[in-house]
N, C-alpha and C positions, 0 to 999 in steps of 0.2 A: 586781140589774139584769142580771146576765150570766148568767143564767137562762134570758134572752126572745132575748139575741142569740148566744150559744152551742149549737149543737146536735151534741153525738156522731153518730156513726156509728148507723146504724137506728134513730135519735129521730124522724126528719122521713120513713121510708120510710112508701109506701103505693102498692097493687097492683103493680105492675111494676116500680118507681122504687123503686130503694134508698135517692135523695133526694128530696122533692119540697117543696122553697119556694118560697111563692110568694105577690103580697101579699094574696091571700086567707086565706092559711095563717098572717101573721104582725101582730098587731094594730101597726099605725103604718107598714107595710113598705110602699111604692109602686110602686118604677120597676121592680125586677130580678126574674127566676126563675131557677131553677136546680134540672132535674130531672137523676139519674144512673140510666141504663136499664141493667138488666143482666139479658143475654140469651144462653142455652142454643146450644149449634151447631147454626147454622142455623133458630134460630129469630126469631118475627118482632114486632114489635107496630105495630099504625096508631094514629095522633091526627092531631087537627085542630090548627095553630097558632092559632085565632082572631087576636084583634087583636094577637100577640105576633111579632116577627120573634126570628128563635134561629140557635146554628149546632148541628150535629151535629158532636162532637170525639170521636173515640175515646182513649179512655184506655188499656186494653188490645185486643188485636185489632182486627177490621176488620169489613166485610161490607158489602151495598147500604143506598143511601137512593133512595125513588124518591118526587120532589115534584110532586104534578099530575098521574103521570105518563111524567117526564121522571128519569131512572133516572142512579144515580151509582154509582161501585166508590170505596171507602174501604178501600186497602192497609191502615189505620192503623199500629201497633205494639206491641212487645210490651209497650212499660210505661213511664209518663207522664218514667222517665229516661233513656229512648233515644231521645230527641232531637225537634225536632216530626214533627207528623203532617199529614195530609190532612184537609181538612174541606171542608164543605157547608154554605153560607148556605143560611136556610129563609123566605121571607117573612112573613108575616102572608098570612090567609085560605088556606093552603094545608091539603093533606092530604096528611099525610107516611108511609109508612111503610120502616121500619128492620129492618133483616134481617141478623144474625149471621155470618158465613161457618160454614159448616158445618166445614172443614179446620182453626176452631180449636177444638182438644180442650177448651177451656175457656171457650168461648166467647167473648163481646165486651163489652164495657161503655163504654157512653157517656155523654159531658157532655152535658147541652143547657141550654147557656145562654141567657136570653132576654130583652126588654123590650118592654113595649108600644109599639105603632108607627103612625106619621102615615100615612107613605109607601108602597105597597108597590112592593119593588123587584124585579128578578130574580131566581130563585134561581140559586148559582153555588158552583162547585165552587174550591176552592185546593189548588193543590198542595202538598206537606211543603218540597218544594225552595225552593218561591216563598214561604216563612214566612219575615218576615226574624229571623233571632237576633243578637241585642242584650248585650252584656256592660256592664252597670253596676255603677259602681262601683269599689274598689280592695281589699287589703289581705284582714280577714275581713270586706267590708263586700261582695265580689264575688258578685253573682247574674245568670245567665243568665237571658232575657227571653225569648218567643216574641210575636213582636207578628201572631199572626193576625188578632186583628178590635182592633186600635188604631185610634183615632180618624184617622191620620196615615196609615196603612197598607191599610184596608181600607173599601170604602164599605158603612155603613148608614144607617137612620134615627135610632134613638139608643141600639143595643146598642155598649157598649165592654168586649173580652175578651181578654187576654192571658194566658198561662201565665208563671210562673218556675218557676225551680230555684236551691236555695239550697246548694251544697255543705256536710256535715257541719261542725259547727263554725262556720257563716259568720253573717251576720246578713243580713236582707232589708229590706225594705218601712223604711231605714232612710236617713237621719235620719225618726224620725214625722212625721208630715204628713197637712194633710187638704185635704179637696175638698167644703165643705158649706153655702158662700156663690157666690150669683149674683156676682162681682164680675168684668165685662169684660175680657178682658186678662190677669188676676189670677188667677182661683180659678173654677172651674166647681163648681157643684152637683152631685154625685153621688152614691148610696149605692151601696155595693160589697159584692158575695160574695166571701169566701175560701174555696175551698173545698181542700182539704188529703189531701195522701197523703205518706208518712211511707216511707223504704228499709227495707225488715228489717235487724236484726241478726241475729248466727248464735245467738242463744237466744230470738227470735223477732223483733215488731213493735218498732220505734223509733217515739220520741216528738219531738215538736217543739213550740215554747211560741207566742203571738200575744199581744198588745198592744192595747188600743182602751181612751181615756182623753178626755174630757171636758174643758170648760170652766165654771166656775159658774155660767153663765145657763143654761148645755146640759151639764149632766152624763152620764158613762159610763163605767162599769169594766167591762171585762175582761180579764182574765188567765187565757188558757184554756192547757191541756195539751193539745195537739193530736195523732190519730193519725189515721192511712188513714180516709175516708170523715167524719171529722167537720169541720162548717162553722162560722163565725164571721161575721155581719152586721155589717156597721157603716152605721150610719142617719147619724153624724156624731161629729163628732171625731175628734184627734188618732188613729193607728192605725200600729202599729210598734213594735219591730221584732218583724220574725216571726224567730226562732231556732231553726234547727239545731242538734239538739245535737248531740257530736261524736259520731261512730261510725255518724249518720243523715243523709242527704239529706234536702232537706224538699223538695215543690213544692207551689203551689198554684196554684190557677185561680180569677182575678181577672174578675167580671163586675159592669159598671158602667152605670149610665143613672141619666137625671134631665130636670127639667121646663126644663133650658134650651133655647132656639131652636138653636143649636149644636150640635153635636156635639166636642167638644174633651175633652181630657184637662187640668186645667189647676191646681197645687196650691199649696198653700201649706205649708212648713217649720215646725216648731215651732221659734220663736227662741232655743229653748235650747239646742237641739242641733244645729242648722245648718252651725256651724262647723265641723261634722267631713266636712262636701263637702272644705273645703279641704284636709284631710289626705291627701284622695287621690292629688292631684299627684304626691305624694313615691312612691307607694306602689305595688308590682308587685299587676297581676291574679292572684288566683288560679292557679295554669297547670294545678287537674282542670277545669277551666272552656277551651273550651264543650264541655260533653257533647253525644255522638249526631253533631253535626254543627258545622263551623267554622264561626266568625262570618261573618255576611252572605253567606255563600256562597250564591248563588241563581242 
C-alpha cells in the first residue's frame, strides 16, 4: 500500500514540474495538487489555473508572477531553512505565468500548491514579514510553523498550506493525529501533501523518516525514508511523527483541502499517544528554534 502513497524525488516529475500530483495522476486522490516548478535564470513558464485556486511559494530564489496580467516580485529565499518567504495567491480561472530572476545563478524553484475551488477570489500578494511563525510544541517535540495559507491566517476557498521546520533530531507532526471525518466542532475532513526537503550533511544529502497508519475498517501503512524532493499522501489516517534525524533539519510543506462546507483545520489525536501534549508544560523550547526569523514578529 505505500507504494501508491509514497513517491521519491523525480517519481511524479513531468515536463517542467520536477513534481506534479494531482488527482488525476493519483487513483482515489480528490481535493489536493501539488506541482514543484524549477526554472533556469530568468527563465519562464505559463499555465492556466482552471478550477484549481494555488499559491506560488518559492522554495529557493525568487523572480515575477504575473496573474491576469496584474504582475508581482517574489524576493523569495535562498532555502526553505531561512525562514519564511513571499507568496502570491492565484485563483481559479486565471492565467498565470512565472518567471525566474535572472540574478539567480541557480535559478528558482517553486511550490504550487493547490485545491479545487467554489469561489473565485482575488489574487493577492503576502509579504514574508506578514507570515506569522508559530513554535509548537516543547522539548524534542519543538517544530517551527509557517502559517501562510492556514485556515485561521489567510482567506481561501478550500486550499489549506503551511510550511514546518523540524530541527535535527526533533519529532513533528507529533502526537499522530488525523483529519479524515466530517464531524462539526471535532474533526474536519481533509487529505494532505507532505511534501519534504531534508538539510545536507557534510558527506552529502540527510534523510528524514514519516509515518501514516490506519485503522481496520480503513487501513494504511507507511513508513517512508524521506529525502529532498520526495512526497508522502495521506488520503486518511492516523499520520506522524515525521522525524529528523539528528545531524538533519527536516521541513515539509503541508497542503490540505476536503469536501467540507468550512474551511477549518480541525483534528483529532490518536488516544494512545495524546498524553505527551501534557509533558510539554514541564518542558523548554528548543532554543535553534525560530530559524530565519523570531516568532510572530510581523
Amino acid at each position: 500500500m505505500s507504494e501508491r502513497w509514497y513517491w521519491p524525488a523525480g517519481s511524479a516529475g513531468r515536463g517542467p514540474y520536477a513534481t506534479e500530483l494531482t488527482p488525476s495522476a493519483v487513483e482515489g486522490w480528490r481535493w489536493t495538487s501539488l506541482r514543484v516548478l524549477e526554472l533556469g535564470p530568468g527563465d519562464s513558464h505559463e499555465f492556466g489555473t482552471g478550477d484549481e485556486e494555488l499559491f506560488v511559494l518559492p522554495l529557493s530564489g525568487g523572480g515575477t508572477v504575473v496573474v491576469d496580467g496584474e504582475r508581482f516580485e517574489l524576493a523569495g529565499r535562498p532555502n526553505v531553512f531561512s525562514g519564511p518567504t513571499d507568496t502570491v495567491y492565484v485563483p481559479r480561472d486565471s492565467v498565470v505565468t512565472v518567471t525566474a530572476a535572472a540574478s539567480d545563478a541557480d535559478g528558482a524553484r517553486f511550490a504550487l500548491p493547490a485545491a479545487p475551488c467554489r469561489t473565485r477570489l482575488a489574487a493577492r500578494y503576502l509579504a514574508a514579514d506578514a507570515v506569522a511563525v508559530e513554535l509548537r510544541g516543547a522539548g524534542s517535540s519543538t517544530r517551527q510553523v509557517h502559517n501562510f495559507g492556514a485556515a485561521d491566517a489567510f482567506e481561501a476557498d478550500r486550499l489549506i498550506a503551511v510550511e514546518v521546520i523540524t530541527p535535527a533530531g526533533n519529532w513533528s507532526s507529533y502526537p499522530p493525529h488525523k483529519h479524515d471525518v466530517d464531524a462539526p466542532g471535532r474533526e474536519s475532513e481533509l487529505e494532505e501533501i507532505y511534501y519534504f526537503e531534508v538539510g545536507d550533511g557534510p558527506n552529502g544529502p540527510g534523510i528524514g523518516y514519516h509515518r501514516v497508519y490506519g485503522t481496520e475498517d480503513r487501513p494504511i501503512d507507511v513508513v517512508a525514508e524521506v529525502r529532498t524532493g520526495d512526497v508522502v499522501l495521506v488520503p486518511h489516517g492516523w499520520h506522524g511523527p515525521s522525524m529528523a534525524a539528528p545531524g538533519y533539519h527536516l521541513y515539509y510543506l503541508n497542503v490540505m483541502a476536503g469536501p467540507g462546507a468550512t474551511r477549518e483545520w480541525l483534528i483529532s489525536d490518536d488516544p494512545a499517544h495524546a498524553w505527551v501534549r501534557d509533558e510539554w508544560a514541564s518542558l523548554e523550547r528548543d532554543p535553534r528554534l525560530p530559524m530565519g526569523r523570531t516568532e510572530d514578529e510581523r
